[in-house]
N, C-alpha and C positions, 0 to 999 in steps of 0.2 A: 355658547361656549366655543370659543375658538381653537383648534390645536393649535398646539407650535411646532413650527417647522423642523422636521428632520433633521440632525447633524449632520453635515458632509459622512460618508464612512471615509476611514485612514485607510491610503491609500496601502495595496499590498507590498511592493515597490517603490523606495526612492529611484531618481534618476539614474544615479549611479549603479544600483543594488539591480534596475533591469537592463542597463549597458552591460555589466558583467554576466546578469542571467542572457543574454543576447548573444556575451560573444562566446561565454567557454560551452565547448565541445560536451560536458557531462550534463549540459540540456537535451542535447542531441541523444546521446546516450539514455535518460531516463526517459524518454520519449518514446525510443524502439523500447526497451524493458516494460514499462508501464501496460501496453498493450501483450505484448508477448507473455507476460504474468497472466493477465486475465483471460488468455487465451487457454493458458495452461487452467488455471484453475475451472476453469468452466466443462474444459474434457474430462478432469481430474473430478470436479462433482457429480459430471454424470455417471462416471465409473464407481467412486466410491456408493452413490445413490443403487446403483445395478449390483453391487455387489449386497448390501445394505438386504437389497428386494429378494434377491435370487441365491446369495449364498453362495455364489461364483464371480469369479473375475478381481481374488485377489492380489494376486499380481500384478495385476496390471495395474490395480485401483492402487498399490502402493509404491511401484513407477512413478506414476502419474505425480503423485504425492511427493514424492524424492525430487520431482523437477519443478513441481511449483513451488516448493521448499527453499530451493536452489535458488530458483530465480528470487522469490521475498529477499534471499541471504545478500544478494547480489545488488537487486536494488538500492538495499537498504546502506549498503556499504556505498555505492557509488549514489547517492543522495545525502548521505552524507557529504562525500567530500564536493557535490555540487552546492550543500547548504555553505561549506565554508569558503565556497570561492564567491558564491551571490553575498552570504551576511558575513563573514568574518568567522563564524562559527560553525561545527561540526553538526551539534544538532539543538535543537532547543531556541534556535533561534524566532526572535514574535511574532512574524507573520506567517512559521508555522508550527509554532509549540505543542498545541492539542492536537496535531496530525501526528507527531513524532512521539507524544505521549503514547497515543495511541496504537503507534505503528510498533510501541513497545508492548503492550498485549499481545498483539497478531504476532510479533513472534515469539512470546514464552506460549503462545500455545502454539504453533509450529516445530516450537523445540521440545514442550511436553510430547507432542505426538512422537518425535522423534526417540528421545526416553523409550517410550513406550515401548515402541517398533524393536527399539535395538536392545531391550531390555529385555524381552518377551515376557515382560510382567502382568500386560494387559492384553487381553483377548483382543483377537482381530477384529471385531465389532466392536469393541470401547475401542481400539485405537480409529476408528472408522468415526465414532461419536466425539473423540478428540477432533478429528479433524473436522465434525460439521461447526464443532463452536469456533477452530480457528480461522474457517472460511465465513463464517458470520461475522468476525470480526474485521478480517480482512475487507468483504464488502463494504462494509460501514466505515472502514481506513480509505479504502479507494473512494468511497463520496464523499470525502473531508475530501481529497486530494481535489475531484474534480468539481468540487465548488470553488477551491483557492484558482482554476486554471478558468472556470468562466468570469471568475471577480477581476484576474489578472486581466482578461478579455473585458471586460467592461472600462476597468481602467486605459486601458488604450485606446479603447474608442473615447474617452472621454477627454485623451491628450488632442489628439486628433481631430 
């Protein structure tokens, strides 16, 4: 039995669609945010996790919370308007649809937690447990992201 050979994958980028992600500037821009997000949320887990363990350090776990909040709102706004200078489109566009799907979960639970918080409907431990599902998800949004950015890497090595 022989297989048959692999389809080409389509490519992430037409020529055009990575000359434009190339030149404008909200490349640049998602680039410092992307890391600085993860930055945040990584201090932001271990506080929430310490408070979670120890019953201390609410405040600060819900600081923390309020800026990796921020920065998601921020990203997401300026990735947008990067999708519609690269595809034409704000968001939704095909070669990144299930990332933006996606990246719609991670914030209605970013936004529940915030509910939450400003509601003071839900205890500061359920708001603490809001926030492990929104950071679960959020993870699993950031590895859609950096799979499209080693795929995009492959494709250029492969122009090249």
């Amino acid at each position: 039995m022989q297989l048959s050979p692999q389809a080409p994958r389509k490519r992430l980028y037409t020529e055009a669609e990575r000359a434009r992600r190339d030149a404008t500037p909200w490349t640049l821009v998602q680039a410092i945010l992307a890391p600085a997000q993860f930055l945040a949320f990584a201090v932001s887990l271990a506080l929430v996790l310490y408070f979670l363990v120890t019953g201390e350090g609410y405040t600060a776990a819900t600081i923390s919370i309020l800026v990796k909040t921020a920065l998601l709102y921020l990203i997401m706004v300026t990735g947008a308007i990067w999708e519609k200078t690269v595809f034409g489109q704000y968001l939704f566009a095909p070669a990144f649809f299930w990332e933006d799907v996606f990246s719609f979960a991670v914030i209605a639970l970013h936004t529940a937690y915030l509910w939450a918080l400003f509601s003071g409907s839900v205890s500061p431990a359920g708001q603490m447990v809001i926030v492990l599902a929104a950071y679960a998800t959020y993870v699993i949004n950031a590895g859609q992201f950096l799979w499209k950015l080693r795929l995009a890497r492959l494709d250029l090595e492969a122009v090249q």
